[in-house]
N, C-alpha and C positions, 0 to 999 in steps of 0.2 A: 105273600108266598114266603116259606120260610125254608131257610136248608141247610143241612146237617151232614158233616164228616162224620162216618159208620166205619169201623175197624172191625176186621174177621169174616165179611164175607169172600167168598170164594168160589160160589155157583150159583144157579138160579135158583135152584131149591135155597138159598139164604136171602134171595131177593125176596122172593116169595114170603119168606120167615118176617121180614122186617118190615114187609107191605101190608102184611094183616097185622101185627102188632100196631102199626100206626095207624089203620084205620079200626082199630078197635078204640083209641080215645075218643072221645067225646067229641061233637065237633068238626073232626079230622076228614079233610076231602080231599079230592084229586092230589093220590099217593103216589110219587112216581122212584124207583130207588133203580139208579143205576151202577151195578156192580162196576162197569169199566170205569166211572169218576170215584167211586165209593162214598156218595151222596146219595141223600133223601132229598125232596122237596116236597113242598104239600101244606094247604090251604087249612089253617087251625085258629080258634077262637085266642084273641087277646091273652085272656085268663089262663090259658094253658102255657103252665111254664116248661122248662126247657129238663128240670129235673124229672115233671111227670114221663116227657118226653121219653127220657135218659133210660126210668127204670123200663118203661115197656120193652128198648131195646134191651136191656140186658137181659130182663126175664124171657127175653128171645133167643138169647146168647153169643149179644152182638156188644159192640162197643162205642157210646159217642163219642167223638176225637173231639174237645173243648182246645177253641181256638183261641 
């Protein structure tokens, strides 16, 4: 399981946004994004790196917080 600080949501309709984005990768299963944490988690193949990750969320118009 993997999971990911998301900057810029602010409703559900953003949850929403960032939960088809991430299940649009390849791969990518049980999407869960909780606005109240501003985390993703979610079940992805080895090979998918963290930049593929990154740009889905931006082309969604979100941001990932690198820790």
């Amino acid at each position: 399981m993997r999971r990911i600080k998301i900057a810029g949501m602010s409703c559900e309709h953003c949850v929403k946004r960032v939960t088809k984005a991430l299940e649009s990768l390849p791969g990518v299963t049980n999407v869960k994004v909780s606005l109240s944490t501003g985390e993703a988690t979610f079940e992805a193949p080895p090979e998918l790196s963290l930049e593929e990750v990154a740009k889905v969320i931006a082309e969604a118009g979100y941001q990932v917080v690198r820790e």
